[in-house]
C-alpha positions in Angstrom: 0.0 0.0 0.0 1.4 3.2 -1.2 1.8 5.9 1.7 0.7 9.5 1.5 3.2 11.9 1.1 3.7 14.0 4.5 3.7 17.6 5.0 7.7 17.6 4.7 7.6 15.6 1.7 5.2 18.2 0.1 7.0 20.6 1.2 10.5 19.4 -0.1 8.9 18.9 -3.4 8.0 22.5 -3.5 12.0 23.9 -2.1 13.1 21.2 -4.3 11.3 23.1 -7.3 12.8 26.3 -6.3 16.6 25.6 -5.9 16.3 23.4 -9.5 14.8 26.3 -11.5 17.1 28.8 -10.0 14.6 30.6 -7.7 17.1 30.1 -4.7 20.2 30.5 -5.9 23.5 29.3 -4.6 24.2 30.0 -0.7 20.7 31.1 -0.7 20.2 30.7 3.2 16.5 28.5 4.2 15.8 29.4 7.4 12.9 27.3 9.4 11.1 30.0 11.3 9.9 31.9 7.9 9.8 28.4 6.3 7.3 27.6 8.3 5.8 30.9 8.7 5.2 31.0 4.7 4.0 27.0 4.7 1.6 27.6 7.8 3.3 24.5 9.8 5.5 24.4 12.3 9.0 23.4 12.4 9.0 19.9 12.4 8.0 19.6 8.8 10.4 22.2 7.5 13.1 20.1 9.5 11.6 17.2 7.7 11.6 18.8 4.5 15.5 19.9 4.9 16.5 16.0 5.9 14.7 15.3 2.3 16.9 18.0 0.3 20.1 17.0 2.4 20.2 13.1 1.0 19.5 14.9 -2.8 22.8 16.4 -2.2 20.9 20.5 -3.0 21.4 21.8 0.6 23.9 21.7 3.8 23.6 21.9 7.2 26.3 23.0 9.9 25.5 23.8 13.2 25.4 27.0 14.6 25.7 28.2 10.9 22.4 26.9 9.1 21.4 25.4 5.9 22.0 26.7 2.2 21.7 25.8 -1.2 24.5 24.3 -2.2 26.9 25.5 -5.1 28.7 23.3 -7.6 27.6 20.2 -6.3 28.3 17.9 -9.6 31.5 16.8 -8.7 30.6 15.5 -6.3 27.4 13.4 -7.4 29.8 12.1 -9.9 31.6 10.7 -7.2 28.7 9.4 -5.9 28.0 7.9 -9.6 31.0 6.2 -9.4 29.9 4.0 -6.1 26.1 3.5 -8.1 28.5 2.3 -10.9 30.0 -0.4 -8.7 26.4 -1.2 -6.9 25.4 -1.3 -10.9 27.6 -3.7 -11.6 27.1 -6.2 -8.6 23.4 -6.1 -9.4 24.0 -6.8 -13.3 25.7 -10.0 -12.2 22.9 -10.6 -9.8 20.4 -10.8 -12.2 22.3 -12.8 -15.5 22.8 -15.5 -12.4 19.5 -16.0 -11.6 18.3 -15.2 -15.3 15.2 -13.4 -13.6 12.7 -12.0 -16.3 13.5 -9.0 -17.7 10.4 -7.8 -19.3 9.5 -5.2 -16.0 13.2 -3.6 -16.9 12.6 -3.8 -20.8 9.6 -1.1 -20.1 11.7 1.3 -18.7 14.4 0.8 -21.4 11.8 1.3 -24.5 10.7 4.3 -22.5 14.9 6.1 -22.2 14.6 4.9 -25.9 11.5 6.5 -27.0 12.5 9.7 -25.0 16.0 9.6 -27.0 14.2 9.0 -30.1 12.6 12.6 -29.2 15.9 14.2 -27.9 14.3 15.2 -25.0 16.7 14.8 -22.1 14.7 15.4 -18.9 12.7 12.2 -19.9 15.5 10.3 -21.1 17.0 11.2 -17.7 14.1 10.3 -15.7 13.4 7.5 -17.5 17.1 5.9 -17.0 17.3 6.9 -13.4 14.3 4.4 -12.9 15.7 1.8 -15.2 18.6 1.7 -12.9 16.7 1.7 -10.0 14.7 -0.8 -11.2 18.0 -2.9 -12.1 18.8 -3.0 -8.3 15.8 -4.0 -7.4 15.6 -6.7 -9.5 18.5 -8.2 -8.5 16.9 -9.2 -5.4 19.6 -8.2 -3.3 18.0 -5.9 0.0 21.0 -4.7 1.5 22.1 -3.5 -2.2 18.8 -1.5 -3.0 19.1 0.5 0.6 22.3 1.1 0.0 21.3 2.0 -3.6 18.7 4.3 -1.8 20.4 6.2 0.5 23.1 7.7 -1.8 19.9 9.5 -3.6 20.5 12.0 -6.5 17.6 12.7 -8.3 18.3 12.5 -12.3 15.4 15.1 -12.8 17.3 17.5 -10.3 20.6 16.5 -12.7 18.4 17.8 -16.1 17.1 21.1 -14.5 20.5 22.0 -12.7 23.2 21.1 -15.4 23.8 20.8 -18.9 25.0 17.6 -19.5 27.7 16.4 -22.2 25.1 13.3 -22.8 25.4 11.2 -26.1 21.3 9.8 -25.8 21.6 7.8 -28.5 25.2 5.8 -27.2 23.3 5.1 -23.9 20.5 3.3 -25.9 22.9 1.4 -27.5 24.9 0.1 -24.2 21.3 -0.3 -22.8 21.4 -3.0 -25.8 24.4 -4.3 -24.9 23.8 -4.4 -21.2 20.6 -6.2 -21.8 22.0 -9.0 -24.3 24.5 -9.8 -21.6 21.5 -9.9 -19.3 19.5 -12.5 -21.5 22.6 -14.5 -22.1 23.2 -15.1 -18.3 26.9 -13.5 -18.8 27.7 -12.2 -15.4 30.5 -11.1 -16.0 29.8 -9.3 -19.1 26.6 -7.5 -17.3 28.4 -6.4 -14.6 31.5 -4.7 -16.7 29.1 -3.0 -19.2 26.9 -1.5 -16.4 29.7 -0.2 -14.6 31.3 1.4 -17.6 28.4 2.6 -18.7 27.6 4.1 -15.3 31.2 5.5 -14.7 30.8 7.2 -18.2 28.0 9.2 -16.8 29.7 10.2 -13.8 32.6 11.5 -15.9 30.1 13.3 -18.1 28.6 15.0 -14.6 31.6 15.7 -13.5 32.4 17.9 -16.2 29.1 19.2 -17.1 28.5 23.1 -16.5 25.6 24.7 -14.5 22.3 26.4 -16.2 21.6 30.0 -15.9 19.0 30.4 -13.5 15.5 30.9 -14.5 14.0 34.3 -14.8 10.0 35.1 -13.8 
């Protein structure tokens, strides 16, 4: 049974919005007492709310000194692409063992594919965040999905916040790859293909330059 979102959820989603779209810019401070003036709730949520935007890597938090948007923060989710590429890669070797069905992960692969096809890159984005996800999950493994889980980094917060050096129509093709080594049961060959391919989008991150923000 699917859980409704909380008042911190809702309002994440909403500070979420405004750091991706450049309303709050870099260092911009967020602090509770007007938060939650503005959102008619106390402080609990907004505290809530900050915990959400702290695991997607778009806020810090030091005591005594507050919490602000964070600045150039796309080296280091590349870094933290480079540990999904090695949780990627276990996963991919999960699954060619067990040969588990792949026709749940071959949704999400026609839909990066049809978003490719349409050069839009917010959707391709989306779209191959949750095939990767959905990779994890399929392999079965719990420990590997929370860990998978807790390192965050929302693709969609990728698209708004960066422009990305991303080659749409190479990932489709090592999605083709990764998934014939998938059918065949080749573990090995799984696991290598989803880590490079994961490690090339980390290196594409990790030089990728930040949108202008947003004007009203």
């Amino acid at each position: 049974m699917r859980l409704a979102k909380t008042i911190g959820d809702q309002i994440a989603e909403a500070l979420r919005s405004r750091i991706v779209n450049g309303e709050y810019a870099p260092g911009t401070r967020l602090v509770e007492r007007s938060l939650a003036e503005e959102f008619g709730t106390s402080q609990g949520p907004i505290r809530d709310a900050i915990k959400v935007l702290e695991s997607l890597n778009l806020v810090a938090t030091r005591a005594h000194a507050g919490t602000w948007v964070k600045g150039e923060c796309n080296l280091e989710m590349a870094e933290t692409f480079r540990v999904k590429a090695v949780l990627q890669m276990l996963a991919g070797e999960l699954i060619a063992q067990a040969r588990i069905d792949l026709g749940p992960l071959r949704e999400h692969e026609l839909a990066a594919c049809r978003a490719a096809e349409a050069g839009f890159a917010p959707a391709f984005l989306k779209e191959n965040g949750m095939l990767h996800s959905a990779i994890v999950q399929a392999s079965g493994n719990a420990p590997l999905g929370q860990l998978w889980e807790s390192l965050g980094t929302e693709p969609l917060c990728l698209a708004d916040r960066f422009e990305l050096a991303l080659d749409m129509d190479r990932e489709v093709h090592e999605h083709a790859e990764i998934f014939a080594a998938l059918e065949a049961g080749d573990a090995p060959e799984a696991g290598r293909r989803l880590r490079i391919h994961t490690e090339q989008f980390a290196d594409a991150l990790k030089s990728a330059r930040r949108r202008e923000p947003k004007t009203a």
